[in-house]
N, C-alpha and C positions, 0 to 999 in steps of 0.2 A: 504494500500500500504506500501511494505518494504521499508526502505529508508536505503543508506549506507551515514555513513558522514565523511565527508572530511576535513581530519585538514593540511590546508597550509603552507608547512613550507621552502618551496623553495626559497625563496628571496633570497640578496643577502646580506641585512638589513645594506646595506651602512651607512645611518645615524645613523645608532645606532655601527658604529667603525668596520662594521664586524661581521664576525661569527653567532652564531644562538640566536637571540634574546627571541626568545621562550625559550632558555634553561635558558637564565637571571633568578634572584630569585626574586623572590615579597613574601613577608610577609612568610619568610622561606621555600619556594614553586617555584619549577619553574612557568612560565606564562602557559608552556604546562600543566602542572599535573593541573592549576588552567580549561583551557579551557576544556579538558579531562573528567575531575570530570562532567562538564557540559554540555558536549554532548554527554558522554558516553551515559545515561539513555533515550534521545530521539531517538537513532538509532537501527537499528538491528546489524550493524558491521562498525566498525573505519579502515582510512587508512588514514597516514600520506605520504603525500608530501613532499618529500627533494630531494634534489641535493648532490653529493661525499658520503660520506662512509656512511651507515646507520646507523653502530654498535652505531652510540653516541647516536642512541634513542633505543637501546637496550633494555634499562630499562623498557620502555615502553609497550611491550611484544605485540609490536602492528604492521602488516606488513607496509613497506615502500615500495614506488614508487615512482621512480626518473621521471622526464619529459621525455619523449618520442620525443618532439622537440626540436633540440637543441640550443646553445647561450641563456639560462635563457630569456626566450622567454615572461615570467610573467603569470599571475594568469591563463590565460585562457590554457596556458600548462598543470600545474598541474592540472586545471579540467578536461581535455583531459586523463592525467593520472589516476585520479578517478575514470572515466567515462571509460575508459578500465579493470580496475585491478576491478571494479563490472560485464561488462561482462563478464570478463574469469571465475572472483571468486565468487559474489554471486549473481546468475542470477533470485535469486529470490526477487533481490532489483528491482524496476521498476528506481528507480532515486538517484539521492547522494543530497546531502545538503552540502553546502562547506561554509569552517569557517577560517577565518584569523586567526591565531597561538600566534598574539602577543593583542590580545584582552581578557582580562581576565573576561570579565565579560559578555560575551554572556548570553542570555535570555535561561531561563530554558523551553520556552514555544515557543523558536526560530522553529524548525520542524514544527511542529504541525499549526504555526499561518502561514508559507510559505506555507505547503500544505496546507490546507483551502484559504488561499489567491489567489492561482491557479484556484484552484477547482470554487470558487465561482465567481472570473472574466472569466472562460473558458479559463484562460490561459496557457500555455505551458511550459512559464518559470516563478520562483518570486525572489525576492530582497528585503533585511531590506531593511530600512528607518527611522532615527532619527532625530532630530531638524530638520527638513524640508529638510536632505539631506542622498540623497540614499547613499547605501553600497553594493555594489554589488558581492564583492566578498561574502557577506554572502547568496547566493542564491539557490534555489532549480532546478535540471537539472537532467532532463531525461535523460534517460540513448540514448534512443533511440537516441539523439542530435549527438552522437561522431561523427559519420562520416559526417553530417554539420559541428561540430567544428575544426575537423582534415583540412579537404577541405581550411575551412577558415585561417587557422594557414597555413598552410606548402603551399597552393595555392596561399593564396590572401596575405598574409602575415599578418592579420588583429591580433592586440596585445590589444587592449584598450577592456575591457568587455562589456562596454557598446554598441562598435559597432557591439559588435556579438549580445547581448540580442534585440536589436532595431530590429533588421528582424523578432523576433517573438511578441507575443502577452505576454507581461510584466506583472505579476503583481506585484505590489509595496507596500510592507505590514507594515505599522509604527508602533515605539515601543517607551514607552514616555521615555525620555531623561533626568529624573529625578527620583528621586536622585541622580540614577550615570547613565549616557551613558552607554546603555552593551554596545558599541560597541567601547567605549573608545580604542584606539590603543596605542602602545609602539613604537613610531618611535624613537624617540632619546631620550639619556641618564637622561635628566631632566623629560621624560616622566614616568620613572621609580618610581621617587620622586612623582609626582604627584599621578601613581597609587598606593602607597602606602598609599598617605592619605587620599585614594577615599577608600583604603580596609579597612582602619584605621575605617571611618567614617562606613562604612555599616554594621562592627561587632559591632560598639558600641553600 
């Protein structure tokens, strides 16, 4: 099965002062070019999520897709987005795999262990899981879902992930949380500092 993946970049990254935190630099590197490098080589084709002008991920050479629902409506938007810009554009993805943008150290084996995680509970949708706590935006989504997730965004109004993923059969796939957390996130300023000494440590 093809999979497209999906780089999240639509927040609105409040606590981190603003602006696009993915474009922050970690260890002379934005956190995108760090995430990027890292999902490139598990998918068939990338598409980034963002909100206003797209040109500042220009560099990237990668298409963008703004939400579809509007008022920054949160994660289950942008997979709405995802989950559209694969059926117009690559209909020979079955599903996308969606990554949080300010996580630098996703799992190289993240794709691969969601779809097997599906496949093997019979389930429909999966979700990381580290230290004993899900991550949902890192999950794998049928294509076939949109027009349930559209219905539930723009009908029911429904915004938290988790209360969309609950109406189907979940599976929940863990990843061990050492050395470093992949799933380590960049919410605020001092997170920065942190992930620096988490990239310090893993190159040594």
């Amino acid at each position: 099965m093809k999979i497209a993946g999906l780089l999240l970049a639509g927040g609105l990254s409040r606590r981190m002062g603003g602006g696009d935190k993915t474009l922050r630099a970690l260890g002379g590197r934005t956190i995108l070019e760090r995430v990027v490098e890292r999902l490139r080589p598990q998918v068939s084709a990338l598409v980034v999520n963002a909100n206003g002008d797209p040109a500042r991920f220009a560099r990237f050479g990668l298409p963008v897709v703004a939400d579809g629902v509007p008022g920054f409506a949160g994660p289950l938007a942008g997979i709405l987005a995802g989950l559209d810009w694969a059926a117009a554009n690559r209909p020979d993805c079955a599903a996308i795999v969606s990554v949080a943008t300010d996580a630098p150290f996703i799992p190289g084996d993240l794709v691969a262990r969601l779809c097997a995680g599906a496949r093997d509970a019979g389930a429909r949708l999966a979700c990381a899981a580290s230290a004993g706590r899900a991550h949902p935006v890192f999950g794998l989504w049928p294509v076939r879902l949109r027009e349930d997730l559209r219905h539930a965004l723009v009908e029911e109004g429904v915004r938290k992930v988790d209360l969309f993923t609950a109406r189907y059969a979940l599976a929940t796939v863990s990843f061990a949380a050492e050395p470093v957390d992949p799933f380590f996130n960049a919410n605020e300023p001092q997170d920065l500092a942190a992930a620096e000494a988490l990239l310090k440590a893993s190159e040594a």
